[in-house]
matplotlib code that plots the C-alpha trace (Angstrom):
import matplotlib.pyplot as plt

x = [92.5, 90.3, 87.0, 83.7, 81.8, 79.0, 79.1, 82.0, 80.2, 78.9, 75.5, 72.7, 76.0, 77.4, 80.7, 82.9, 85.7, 88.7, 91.7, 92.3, 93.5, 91.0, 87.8, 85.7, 82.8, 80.7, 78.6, 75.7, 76.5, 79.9, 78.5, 82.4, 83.7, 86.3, 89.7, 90.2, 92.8, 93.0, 96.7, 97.6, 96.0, 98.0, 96.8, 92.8, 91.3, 88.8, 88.8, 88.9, 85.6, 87.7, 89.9, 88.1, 85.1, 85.8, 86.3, 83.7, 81.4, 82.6, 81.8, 78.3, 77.5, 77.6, 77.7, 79.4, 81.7, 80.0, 77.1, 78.9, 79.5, 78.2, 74.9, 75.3, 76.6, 74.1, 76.3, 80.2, 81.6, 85.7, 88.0, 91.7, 92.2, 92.6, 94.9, 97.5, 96.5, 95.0, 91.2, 88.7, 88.6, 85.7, 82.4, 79.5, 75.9, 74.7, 71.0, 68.6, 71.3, 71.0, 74.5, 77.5, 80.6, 83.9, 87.2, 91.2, 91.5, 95.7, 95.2, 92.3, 90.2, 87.1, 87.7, 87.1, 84.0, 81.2, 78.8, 75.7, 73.5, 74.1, 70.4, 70.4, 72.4, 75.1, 78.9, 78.6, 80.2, 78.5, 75.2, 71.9, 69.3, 71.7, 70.4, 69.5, 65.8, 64.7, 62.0, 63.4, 61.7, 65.8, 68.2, 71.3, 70.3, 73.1, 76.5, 79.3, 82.5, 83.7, 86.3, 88.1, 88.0, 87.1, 82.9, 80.4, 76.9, 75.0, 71.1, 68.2, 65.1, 63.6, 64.5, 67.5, 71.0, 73.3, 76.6, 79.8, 83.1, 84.5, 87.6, 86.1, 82.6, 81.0, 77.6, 77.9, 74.5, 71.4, 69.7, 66.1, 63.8, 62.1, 62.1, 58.6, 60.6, 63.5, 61.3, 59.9, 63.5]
y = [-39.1, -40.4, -40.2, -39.1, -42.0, -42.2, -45.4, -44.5, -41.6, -38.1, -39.2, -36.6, -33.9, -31.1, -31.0, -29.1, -29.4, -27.6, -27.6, -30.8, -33.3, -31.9, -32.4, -30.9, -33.2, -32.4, -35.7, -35.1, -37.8, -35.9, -32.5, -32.1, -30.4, -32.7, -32.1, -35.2, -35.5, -37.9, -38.9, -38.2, -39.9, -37.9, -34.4, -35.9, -34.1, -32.2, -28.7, -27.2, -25.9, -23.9, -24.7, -25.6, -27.7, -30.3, -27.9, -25.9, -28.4, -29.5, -25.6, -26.0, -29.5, -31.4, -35.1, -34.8, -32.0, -33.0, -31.1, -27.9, -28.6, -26.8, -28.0, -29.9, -28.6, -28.2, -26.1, -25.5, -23.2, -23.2, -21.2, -21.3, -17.5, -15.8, -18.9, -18.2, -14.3, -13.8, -14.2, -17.3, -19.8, -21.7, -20.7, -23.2, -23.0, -25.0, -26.4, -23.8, -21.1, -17.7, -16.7, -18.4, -19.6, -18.8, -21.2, -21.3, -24.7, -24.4, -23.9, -25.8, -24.3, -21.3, -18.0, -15.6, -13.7, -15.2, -13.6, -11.9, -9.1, -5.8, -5.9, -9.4, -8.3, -10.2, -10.5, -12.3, -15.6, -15.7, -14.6, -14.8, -15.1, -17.8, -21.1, -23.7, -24.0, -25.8, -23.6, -20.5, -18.3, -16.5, -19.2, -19.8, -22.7, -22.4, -20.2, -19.0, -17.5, -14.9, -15.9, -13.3, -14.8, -11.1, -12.1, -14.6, -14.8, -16.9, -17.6, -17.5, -19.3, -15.8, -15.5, -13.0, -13.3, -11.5, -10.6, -10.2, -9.2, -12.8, -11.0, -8.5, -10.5, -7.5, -7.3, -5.5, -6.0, -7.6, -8.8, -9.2, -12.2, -11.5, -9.5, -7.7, -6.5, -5.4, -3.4, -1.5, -0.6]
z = [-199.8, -202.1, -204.4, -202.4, -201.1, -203.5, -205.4, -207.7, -209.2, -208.8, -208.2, -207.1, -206.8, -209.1, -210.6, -213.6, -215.5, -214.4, -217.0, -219.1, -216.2, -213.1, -212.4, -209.3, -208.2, -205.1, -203.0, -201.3, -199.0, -197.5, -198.5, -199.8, -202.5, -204.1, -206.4, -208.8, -210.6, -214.0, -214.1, -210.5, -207.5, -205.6, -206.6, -205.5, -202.3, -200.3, -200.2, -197.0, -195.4, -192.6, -189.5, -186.1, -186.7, -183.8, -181.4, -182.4, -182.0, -178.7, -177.4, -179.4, -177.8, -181.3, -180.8, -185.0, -186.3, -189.7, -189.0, -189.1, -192.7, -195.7, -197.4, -199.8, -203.2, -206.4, -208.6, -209.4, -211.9, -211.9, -214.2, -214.6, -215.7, -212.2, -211.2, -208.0, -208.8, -205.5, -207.0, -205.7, -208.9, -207.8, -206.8, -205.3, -205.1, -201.5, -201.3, -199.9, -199.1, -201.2, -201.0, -203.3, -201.8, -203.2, -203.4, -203.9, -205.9, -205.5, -201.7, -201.6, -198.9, -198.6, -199.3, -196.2, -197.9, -200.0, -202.7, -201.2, -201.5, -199.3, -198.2, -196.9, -194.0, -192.3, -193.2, -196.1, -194.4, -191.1, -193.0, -191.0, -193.4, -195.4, -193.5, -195.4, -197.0, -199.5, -200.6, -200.3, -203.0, -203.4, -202.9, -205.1, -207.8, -210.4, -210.6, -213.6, -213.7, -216.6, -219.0, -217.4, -213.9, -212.4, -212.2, -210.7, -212.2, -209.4, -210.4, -208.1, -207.4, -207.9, -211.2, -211.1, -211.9, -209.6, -211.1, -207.9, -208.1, -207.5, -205.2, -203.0, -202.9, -203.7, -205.9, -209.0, -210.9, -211.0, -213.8, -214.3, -213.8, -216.7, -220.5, -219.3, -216.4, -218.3, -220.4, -217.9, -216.3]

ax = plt.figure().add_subplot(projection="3d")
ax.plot(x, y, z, "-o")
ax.set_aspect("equal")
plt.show()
């Protein structure tokens, strides 16, 4: 494994500091979320968007299994509290997709659940109003973890922040687009 194929750098991607050796860096070019390590070449690698992609796109007719992959990334948030605890540590943000992906960095692969609303619909994963648009008024533009490692704050085009239990993928709060509208709450 190596560093994503984008000229040596993170360019037009998202990335965040994860402990004081790792860094995560997502390419738009792979539309990869990628593990880099500063002492050990070893320890650098893809996390795993999910088992099945090849034949999956053989039953769907897909010339390339790539185009199964996620969007590509615009925002990472990583924490080390929750580490090997059985909680996500990383969350993503994916161009034009309203709901927030989670991550285990040690296992290096998608959770089963991500972070969406209950009145979107869908399963959360398989999530029908989640495909990609670039100018959807509610898509996912930035994300956060808590210190504590229990919450995700992802922000939306719309102006709110959604807060999500980062384990169960359940919302837990929403907060305002605006102070106008807080007031009147």
């Amino acid at each position: 494994y190596g560093p994503p194929a984008c000229g040596g750098s993170v360019a037009r991607g998202a990335g965040d500091a994860y402990g004081s050796l790792q860094l995560l860096a997502a390419s738009a070019a792979d539309r990869g979320l990628w593990a880099l390590h500063a002492a050990r070449d070893r320890l650098n690698g893809e996390l795993s968007q999910g088992k099945g992609g090849e034949a999956r796109a053989k039953r769907l007719r897909l010339s390339d299994p790539r185009a199964l992959r996620l969007p590509p990334v615009i925002a990472v948030a990583a924490t080390d509290a929750k580490e090997g605890g059985g909680f996500p540590n990383v969350v993503t943000c994916h161009a034009g997709e309203r709901v927030a992906r989670c991550w285990f960095l040690a296992e290096r692969r998608l959770a089963g659940h991500c972070l969406t609303q209950p009145q979107w619909g869908g399963r959360g994963r398989d999530d029908p109003g989640q495909a990609a648009d670039a100018n959807a008024k509610d898509a996912a533009t930035c994300c956060e973890l808590s210190a504590c490692g229990h919450f995700a704050f992802v922000g939306h085009a719309d102006g709110y922040v959604r807060k999500y239990n980062v384990q169960s993928g359940e919302a837990r709060g929403t907060y305002p687009a605006s102070l106008e509208a807080a007031r009147a709450i």
